[in-house]
C-alpha positions in Angstrom: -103.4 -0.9 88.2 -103.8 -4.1 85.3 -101.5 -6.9 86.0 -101.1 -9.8 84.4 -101.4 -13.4 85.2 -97.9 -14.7 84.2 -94.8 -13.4 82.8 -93.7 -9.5 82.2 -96.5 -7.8 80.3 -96.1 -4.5 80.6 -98.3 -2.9 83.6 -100.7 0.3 81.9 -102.4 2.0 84.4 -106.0 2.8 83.3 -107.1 6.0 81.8 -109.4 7.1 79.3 -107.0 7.4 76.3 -103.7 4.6 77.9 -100.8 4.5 75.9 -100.0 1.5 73.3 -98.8 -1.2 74.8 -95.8 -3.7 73.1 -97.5 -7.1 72.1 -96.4 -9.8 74.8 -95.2 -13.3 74.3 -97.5 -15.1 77.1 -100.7 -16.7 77.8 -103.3 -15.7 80.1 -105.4 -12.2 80.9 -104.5 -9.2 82.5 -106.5 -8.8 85.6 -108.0 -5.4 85.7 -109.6 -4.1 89.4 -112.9 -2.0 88.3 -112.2 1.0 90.8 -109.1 1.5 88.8 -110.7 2.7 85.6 -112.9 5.6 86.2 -114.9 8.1 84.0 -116.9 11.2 84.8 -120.9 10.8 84.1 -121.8 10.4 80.4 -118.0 10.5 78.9 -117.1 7.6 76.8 -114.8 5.8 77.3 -111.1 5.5 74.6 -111.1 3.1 72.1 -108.2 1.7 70.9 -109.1 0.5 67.3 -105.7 -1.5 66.6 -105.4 -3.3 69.9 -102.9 -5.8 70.5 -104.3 -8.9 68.8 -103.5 -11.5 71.7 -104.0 -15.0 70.7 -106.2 -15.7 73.4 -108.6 -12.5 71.9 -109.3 -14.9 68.8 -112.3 -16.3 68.8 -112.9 -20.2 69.0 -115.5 -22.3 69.8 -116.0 -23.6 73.2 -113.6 -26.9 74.1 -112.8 -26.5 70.1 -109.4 -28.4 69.5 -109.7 -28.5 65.5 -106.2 -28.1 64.1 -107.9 -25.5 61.1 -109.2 -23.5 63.8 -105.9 -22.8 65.9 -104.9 -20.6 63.5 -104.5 -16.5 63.5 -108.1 -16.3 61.7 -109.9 -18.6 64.3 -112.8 -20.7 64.1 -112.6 -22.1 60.7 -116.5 -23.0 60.7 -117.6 -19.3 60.4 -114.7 -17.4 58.6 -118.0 -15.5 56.9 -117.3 -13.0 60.0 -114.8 -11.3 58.3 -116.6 -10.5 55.2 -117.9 -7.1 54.9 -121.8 -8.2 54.8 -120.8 -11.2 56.9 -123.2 -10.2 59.6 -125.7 -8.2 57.8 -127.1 -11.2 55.9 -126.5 -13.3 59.1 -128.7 -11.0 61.1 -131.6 -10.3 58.2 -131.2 -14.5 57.8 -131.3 -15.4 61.3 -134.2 -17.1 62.8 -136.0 -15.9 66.7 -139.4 -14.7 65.5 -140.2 -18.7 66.1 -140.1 -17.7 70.0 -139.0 -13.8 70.1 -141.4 -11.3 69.5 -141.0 -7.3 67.6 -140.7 -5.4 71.1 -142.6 -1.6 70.3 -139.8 1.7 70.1 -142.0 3.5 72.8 -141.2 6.9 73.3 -140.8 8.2 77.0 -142.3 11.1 76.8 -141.9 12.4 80.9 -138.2 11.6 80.7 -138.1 12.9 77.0 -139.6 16.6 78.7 -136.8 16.1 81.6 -133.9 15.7 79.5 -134.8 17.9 76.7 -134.2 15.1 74.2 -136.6 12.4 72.5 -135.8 9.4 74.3 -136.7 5.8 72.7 -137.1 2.7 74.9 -136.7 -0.6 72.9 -138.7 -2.7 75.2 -137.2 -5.7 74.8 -138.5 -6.8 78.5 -141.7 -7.8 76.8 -140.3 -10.5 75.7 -142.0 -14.0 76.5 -138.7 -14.2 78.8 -138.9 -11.0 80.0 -135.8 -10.9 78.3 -133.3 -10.2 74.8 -131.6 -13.6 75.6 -133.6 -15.6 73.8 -133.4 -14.3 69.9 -129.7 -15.2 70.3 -130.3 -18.6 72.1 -133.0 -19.7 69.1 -130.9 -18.6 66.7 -127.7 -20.6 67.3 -130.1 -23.5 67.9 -131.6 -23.3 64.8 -128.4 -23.2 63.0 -127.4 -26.2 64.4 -127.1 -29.5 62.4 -130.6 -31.5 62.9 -128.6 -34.6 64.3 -126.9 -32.3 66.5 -130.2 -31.1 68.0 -131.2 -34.3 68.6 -128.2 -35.3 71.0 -129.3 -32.1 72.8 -127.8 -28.5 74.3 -126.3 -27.8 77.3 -125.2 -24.6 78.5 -124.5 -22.3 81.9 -126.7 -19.8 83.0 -127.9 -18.5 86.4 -130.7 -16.4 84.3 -131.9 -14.9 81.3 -130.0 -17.1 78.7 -131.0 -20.0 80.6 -134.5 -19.6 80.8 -134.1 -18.6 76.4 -132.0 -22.0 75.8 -134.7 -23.2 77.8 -138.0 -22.2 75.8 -135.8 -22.6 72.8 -135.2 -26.2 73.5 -139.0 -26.9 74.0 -139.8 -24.9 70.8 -137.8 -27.3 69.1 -138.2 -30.6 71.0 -135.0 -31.4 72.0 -133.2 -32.0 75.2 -131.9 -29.0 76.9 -129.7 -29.1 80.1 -128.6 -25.9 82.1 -126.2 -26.2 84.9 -126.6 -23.5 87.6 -124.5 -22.6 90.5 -125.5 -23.7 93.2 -126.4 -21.2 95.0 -128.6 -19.7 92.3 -132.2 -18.5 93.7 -134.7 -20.9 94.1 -136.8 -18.8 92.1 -135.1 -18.8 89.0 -134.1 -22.7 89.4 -138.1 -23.0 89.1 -138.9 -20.8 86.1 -136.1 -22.5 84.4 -137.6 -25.9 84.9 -140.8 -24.8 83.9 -140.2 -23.6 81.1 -138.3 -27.3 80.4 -135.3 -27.1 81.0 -132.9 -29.7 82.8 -131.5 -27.9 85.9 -128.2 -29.6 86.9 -126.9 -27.2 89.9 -123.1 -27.5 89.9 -120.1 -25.1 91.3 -120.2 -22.0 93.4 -119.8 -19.8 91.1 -121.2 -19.2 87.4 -117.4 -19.9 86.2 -117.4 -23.6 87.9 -120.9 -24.0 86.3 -119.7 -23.1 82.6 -116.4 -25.4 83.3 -118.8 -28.2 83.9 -121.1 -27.7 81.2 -118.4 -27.5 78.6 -117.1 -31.0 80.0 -120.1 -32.6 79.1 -120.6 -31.3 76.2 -117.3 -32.8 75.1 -118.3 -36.0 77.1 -121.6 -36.5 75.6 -122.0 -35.0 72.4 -123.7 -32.5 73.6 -123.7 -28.7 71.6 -122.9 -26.1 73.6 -124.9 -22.7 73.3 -122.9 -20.0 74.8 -124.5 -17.1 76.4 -122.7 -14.2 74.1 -119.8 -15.3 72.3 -120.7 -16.9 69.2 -121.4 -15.8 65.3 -125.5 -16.7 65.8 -126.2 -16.0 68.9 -124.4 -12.3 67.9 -127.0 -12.3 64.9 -130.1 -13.3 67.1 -129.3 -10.5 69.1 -128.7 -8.4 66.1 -132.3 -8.6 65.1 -133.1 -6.1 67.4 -130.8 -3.6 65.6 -132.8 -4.0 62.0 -136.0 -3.8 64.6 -135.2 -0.1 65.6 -133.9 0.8 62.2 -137.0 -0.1 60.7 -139.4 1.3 63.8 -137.5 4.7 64.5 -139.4 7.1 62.1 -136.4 8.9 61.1 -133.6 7.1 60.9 -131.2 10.0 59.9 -132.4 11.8 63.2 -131.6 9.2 65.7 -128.3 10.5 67.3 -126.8 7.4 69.7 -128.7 3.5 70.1 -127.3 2.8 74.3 -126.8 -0.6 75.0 -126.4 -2.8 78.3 -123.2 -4.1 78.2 -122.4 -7.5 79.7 -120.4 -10.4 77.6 -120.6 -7.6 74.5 -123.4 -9.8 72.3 -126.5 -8.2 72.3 -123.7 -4.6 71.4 -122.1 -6.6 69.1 -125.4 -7.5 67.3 -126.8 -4.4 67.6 -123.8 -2.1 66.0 -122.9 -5.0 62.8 -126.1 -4.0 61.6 -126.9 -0.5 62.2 -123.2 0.5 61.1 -123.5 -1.4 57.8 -126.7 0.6 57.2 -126.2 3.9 58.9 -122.1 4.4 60.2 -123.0 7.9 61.5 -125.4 6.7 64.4 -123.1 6.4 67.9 -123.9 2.6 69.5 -122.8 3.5 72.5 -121.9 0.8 75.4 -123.7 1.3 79.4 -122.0 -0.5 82.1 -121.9 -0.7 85.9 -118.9 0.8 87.1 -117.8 -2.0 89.0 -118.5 -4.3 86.1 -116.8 -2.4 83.5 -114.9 -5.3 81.3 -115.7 -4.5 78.0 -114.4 -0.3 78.8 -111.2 -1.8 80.2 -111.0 -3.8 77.5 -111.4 -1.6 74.5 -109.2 1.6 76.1 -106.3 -0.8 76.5 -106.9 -3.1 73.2 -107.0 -5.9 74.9 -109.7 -8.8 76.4 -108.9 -8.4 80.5 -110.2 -10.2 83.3 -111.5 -8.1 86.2 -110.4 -9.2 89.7 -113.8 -8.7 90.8 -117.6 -7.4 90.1 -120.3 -5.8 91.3 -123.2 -8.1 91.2 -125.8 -5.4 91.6 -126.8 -5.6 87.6 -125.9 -9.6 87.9 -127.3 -9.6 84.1 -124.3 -7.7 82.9 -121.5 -9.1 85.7 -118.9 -10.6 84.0 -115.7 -10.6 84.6 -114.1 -11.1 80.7 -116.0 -9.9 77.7 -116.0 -12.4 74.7 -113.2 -12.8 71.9 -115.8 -12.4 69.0 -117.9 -9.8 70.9 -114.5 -7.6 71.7 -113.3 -7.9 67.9 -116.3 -6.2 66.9 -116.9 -3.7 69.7 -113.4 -2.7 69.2 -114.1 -2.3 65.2 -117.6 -0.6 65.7 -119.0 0.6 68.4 -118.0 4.3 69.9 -117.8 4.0 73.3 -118.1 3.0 77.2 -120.3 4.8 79.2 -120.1 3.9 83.0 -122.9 4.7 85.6 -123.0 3.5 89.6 -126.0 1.7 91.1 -127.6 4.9 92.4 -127.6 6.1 88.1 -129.4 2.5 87.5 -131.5 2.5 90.2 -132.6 6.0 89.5 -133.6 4.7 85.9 -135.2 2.2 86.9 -137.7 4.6 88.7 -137.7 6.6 85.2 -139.3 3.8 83.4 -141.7 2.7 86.2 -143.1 6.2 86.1 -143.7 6.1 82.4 -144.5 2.1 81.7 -145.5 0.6 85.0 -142.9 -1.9 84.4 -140.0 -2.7 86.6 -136.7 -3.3 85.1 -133.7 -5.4 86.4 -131.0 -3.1 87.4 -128.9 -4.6 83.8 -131.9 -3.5 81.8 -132.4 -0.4 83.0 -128.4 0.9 82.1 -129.3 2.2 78.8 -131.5 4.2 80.4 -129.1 5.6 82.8 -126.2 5.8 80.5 -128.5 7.9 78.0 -129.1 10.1 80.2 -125.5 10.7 81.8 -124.8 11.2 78.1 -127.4 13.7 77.1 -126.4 15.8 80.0 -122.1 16.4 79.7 -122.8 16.8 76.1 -125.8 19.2 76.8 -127.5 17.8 74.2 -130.9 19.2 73.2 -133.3 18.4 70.5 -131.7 15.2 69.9 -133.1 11.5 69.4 -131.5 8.6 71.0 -132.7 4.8 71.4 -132.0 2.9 74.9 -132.4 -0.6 75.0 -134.2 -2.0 77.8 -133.0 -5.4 78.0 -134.5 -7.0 80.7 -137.0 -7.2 83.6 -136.5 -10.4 85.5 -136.1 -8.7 89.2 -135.6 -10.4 92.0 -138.8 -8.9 94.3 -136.0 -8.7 97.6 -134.2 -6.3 95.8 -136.9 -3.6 95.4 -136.2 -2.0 98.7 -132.8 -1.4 97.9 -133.6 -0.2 94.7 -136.1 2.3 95.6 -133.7 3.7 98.0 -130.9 4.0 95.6 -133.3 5.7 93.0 -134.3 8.7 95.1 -130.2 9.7 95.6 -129.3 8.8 92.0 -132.2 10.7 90.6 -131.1 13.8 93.1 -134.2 13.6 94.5 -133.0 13.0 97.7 -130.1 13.7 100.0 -129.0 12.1 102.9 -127.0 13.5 105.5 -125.7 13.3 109.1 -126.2 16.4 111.5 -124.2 16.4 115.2 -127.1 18.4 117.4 -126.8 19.2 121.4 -128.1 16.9 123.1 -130.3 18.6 125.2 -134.6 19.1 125.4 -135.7 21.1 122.6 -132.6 20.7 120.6 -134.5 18.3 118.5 -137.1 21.1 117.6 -134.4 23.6 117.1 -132.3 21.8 114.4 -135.6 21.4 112.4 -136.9 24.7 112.8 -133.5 25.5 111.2 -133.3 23.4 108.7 -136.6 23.9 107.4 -137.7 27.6 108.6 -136.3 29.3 105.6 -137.2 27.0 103.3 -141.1 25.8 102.4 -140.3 23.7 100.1 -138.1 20.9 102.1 -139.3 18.5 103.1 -137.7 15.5 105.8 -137.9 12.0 104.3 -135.9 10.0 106.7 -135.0 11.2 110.3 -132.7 8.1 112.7 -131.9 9.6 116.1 -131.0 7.6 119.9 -130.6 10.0 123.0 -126.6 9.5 124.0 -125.5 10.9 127.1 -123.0 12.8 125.9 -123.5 16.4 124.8 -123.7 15.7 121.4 -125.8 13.6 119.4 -126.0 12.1 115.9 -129.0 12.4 113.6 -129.2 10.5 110.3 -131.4 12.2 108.3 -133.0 12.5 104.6 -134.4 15.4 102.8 -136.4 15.6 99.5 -134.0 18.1 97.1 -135.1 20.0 94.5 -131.6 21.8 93.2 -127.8 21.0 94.3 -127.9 24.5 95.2 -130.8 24.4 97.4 -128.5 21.2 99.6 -125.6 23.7 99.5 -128.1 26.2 101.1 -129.4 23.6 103.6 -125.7 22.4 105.0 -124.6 26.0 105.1 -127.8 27.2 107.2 -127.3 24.2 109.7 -123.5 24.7 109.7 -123.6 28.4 110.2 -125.8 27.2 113.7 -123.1 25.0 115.1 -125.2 22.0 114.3 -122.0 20.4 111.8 -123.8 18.7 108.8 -122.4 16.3 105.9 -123.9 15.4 102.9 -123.2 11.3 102.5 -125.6 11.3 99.7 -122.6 9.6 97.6 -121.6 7.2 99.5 -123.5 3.8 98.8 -122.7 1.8 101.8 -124.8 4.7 103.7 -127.5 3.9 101.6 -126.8 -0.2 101.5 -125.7 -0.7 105.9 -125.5 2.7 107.7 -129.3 4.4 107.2 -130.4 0.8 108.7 -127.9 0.9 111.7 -127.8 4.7 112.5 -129.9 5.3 116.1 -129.2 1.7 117.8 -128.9 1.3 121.6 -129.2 4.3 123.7 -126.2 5.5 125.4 -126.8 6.6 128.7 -125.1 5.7 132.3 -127.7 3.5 133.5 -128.3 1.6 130.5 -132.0 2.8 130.2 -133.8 5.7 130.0 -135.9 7.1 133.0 -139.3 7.5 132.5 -138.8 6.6 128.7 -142.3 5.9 126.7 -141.7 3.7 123.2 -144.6 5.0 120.8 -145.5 3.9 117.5 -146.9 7.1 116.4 -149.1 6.7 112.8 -147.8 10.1 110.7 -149.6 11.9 108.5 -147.5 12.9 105.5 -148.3 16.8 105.1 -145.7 19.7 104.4 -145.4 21.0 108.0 -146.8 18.0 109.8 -143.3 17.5 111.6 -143.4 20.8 112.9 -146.6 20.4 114.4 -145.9 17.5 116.6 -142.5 19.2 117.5 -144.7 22.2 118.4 -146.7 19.7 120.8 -144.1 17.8 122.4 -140.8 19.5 122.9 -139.4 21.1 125.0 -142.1 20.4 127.3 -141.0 16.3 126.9 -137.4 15.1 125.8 -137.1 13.7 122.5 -135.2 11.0 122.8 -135.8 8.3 119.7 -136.6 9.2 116.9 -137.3 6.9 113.7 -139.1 7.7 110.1 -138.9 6.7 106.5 -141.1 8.3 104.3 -143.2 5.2 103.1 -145.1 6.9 100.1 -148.1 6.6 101.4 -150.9 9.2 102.9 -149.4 8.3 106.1 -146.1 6.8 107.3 -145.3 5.1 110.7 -142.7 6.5 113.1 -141.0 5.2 116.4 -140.8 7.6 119.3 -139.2 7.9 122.3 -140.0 10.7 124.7 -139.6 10.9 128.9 -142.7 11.4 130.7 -142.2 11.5 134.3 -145.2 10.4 136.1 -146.4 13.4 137.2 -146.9 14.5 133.7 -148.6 11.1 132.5 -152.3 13.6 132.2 -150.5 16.8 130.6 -148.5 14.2 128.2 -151.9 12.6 127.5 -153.9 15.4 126.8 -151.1 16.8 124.5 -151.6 13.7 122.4 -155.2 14.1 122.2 -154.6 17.6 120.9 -152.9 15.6 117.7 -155.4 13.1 117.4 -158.2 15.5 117.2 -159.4 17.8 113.8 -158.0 20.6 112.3 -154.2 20.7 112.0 -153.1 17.9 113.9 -155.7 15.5 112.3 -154.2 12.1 111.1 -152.2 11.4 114.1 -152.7 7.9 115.9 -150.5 7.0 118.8 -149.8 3.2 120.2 -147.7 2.8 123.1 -145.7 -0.4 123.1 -145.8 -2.4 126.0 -146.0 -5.5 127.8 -144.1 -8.4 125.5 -143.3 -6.1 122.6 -141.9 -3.1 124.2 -139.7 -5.9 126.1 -138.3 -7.1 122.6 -138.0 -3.8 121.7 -135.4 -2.9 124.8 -133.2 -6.0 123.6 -132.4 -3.5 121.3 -132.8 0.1 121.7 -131.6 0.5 126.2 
């Protein structure tokens, strides 16, 4: 459910199409929680086209306290919003090709053959920036009064738009400060001061940094250059609108134009101009699910403040969309799409494979909301445009991404299997999960002997079909060997793959006889079965820990008990793998001495 800061607005629960809502008397957002508001893949979101025209949805200028611009109409300085060109002639006027580049219209041909559509990128990641942010940044800069230049810009950022106010500022000799929170990383601190800007690093979050920024700019006569909510920086962004209109090669062909959604500018931009020239083409909207302000917004008619968002696409995670970027959203564009992490990270992968680039999780939405799109509506034949909006990613983040991507993209499953815990057990779950089936093929496989009768396996499998996972779960189920399918849940992919095998649980607290072995994997269809076919029964399996790397070969941890007596059988079994023909690739290290002693702090 919405709620609302103060007085008795009515409560609206969220839904695609919520009922009109009374105008309220009162100040202050309704606070909105993200989980609340929840569409299937690809539909689009309601838009409510009258909405309730709250004061506080008017837009102003930052700190502005002008008497003309309190009134209904707003900010008196750019009342040339409301004419019907207004922004047409402000985007084919506006001025970024100082510092912004024409980004190509590439066509993506391998997703294009997936989805049975033509597929556009607009590659705006080739920017100088790696980024869209700066058109709109130059822009409102250039607009600006010379005199006010000269006094110098100041505005909050932990990212993109600080790093385009940044190379804007240097473009045009004048002072630029950006306050940061301070906890922003070290890494994009430095490119922003490179590029020569004044890093101030102020409150804990990005809302304490944009207080503090707007402060001074009323302390010192400094301008403030918002990130997304203003008339120019709007246009700057714009310009990538008249871009694709003039690139695409038949304009009356292209279908939809996806856009990342974060304050609404870059949306904003994009549909004032393509809908003045060509109203029939859908600009359609792409946010995170848990960052979905501007799909609240426009099904209830209404700016609200989420309680919370996901930071995963941190380039599109804000909490309230802006009052000028909501008034035309809510006038133009057509729609909300929402997509999870798993949806962007598995776009993400999409582009890779065609550019070699590597997107940021908030410029790879289009991507992901296209194709969520393409499919409920079973599109074919048609031509869309996605907008890739940014590639500034943070290098710790890859891991998680490339997880992510395989179970978005339904390239992957990952599930949990409870097997008998007893020698050869290990062997027979695979033989049964993969016997029947040639094609499968295990990606992940987290197992710790327990001294129960049970045991847990955490496991991941290479999918081609949803049917051929049904198939899988039934076979395994059908065996007594009770399988789930946690492919959905993202704190499985985030925590539990990483904590699944842990300490062994036995009645001694260690394992009798129990070798640790770093065993170098060859990764060949069937090479699982062959070591099984080596070592068990005759040994008990009793760790067990893989992660398909990629590579020709991956590295695995094994635990296996080798009574003494069998320390020359167990060797010469080894050797067999080591040797040519179908066992060649294996390598074997038994870990001993000072590392197998960290390794029991963990695993006995």
């Amino acid at each position: 459910m919405c709620r609302t800061i103060a007085g008795d607005r009515p409560q609206v629960a969220s839904a695609p199409a919520p009922a009109p809502v009374d105008k309220p008397s009162l100040s202050g957002p309704t606070v909105c929680v993200p989980e609340d508001y929840v569409l299937a893949p690809g539909e689009l979101s309601h838009v409510d086209r009258v909405g309730l025209d709250h004061p506080d949805d008017v837009f102003r200028c930052f700190g502005c306290t002008q008497p003309a611009c309190q009134g209904p109409s707003g900010c008196d300085a750019n009342q040339w919003r409301f004419q019907a060109d207004g922004y047409l002639r402000a985007i084919l006027t506006a001025r970024v090709y100082d510092v912004a580049v024409q980004t190509p219209l590439e066509e993506a041909r391998k997703l294009s053959e997936a989805v049975g559509n033509t597929v556009l990128l607009k590659r705006e990641d080739l920017q100088p920036v790696f980024s869209f942010k700066l058109r709109g940044a130059y822009n409102k800069m250039a607009k600006l009064p010379a005199e006010a230049r000269a006094r110098g810009v100041i505005t909050s950022s932990a990212g993109n738009h600080a790093q385009g106010v940044a190379l804007a500022a240097s473009r045009m000799g004048c002072t630029a400060i950006i306050c940061m929170p301070v906890n922003t990383p070290e890494i994009k601190v430095a490119n922003v001061r490179k590029l020569g800007g004044q890093v101030v690093l102020v409150g804990e979050s990005y809302q304490e940094a944009q207080a503090a920024a707007v402060a001074r700019a009323a302390a010192e006569g400094l301008t403030f250059i918002p990130p997304y909510d203003d008339p120019y920086t709007i246009a700057g962004q714009g310009t990538i609108g008249d871009e694709i209109m003039r690139q695409v090669s038949d304009p009356d062909k292209l279908e939809a134009i996806f856009v990342p959604v974060g304050g609404g500018g870059l949306i904003a931009g994009i549909a004032a101009f393509t809908k003045a020239l060509k109203p029939d083409i859908q600009i359609i909207g792409v946010e995170p699910t848990g960052a979905n302000a501007m799909a609240l917004s426009l099904a209830r008619g209404e700016r609200v403040a989420l309680s919370r968002v996901d930071a995963f696409a941190d380039g599109v995670a804000v909490k309230q969309v802006g009052q000028e970027t909501f008034r035309l959203c809510r006038a133009l564009v057509d729609g909300i799409v929402l997509v999870d992490n798993s949806a962007t990270s598995a776009a993400i992968k999409d582009v890779f494979n065609e550019t070699r680039s590597i997107l940021e999780p908030a410029g790879a939405l289009a991507v992901a909301g296209a194709k969520a799109w393409l499919k409920r509506h079973g599109k074919k034949g048609s031509t869309v445009v996605a907008v890739t909006s940014g590639a500034n990613m943070n290098f710790e983040r890859l891991r998680l991404v490339a997880e992510l991507a395989n179970v978005g993209g339904r390239t992957e499953a990952t599930l949990t299997t409870t097997i008998p815990e007893r020698p050869g057990a290990f062997k027979e779950f695979i033989s049964t999960a993969l016997s029947s089936d040639a094609d499968l093929s295990v990606t992940e496989f987290k197992y710790r002997y327990s001294a129960g009768s049970v045991a847990q396996v955490l496991w991941g499998v290479g999918i081609r079909s949803p049917e051929q996972l049904a198939a899988l779960v039934e076979r395994l189920n059908a065996r007594g060997m009770t399988t789930h399918d946690i492919s959905g849940l993202e704190v499985a992919q985030v925590h539990l793959r990483h904590l699944a095998g842990g300490r062994a649980r036995s009645y001694t607290g260690r394992i009798e006889d129990e070798k640790i072995i770093q065993v170098t994997f060859p990764e060949q269809p069937g090479a699982l079965r062959r070591f099984l076919d080596v070592i068990s029964p005759a040994w008990n399996v009793t760790l067990f820990h893989y992660r398909n790397s990629g590579n020709r070969e991956s590295s695995v941890l094994l635990g296996v008990q080798v009574p003494h007596r069998d320390e020359g059988r167990f060797s010469e079994a080894l050797s067999s793998l080591r040797g040519s023909g179908t066992g060649e690739g294996f390598a074997f290290k038994e870990l001993q001495g000072a590392v197998r002693e960290v390794f029991d702090q963990f695993i006995q």
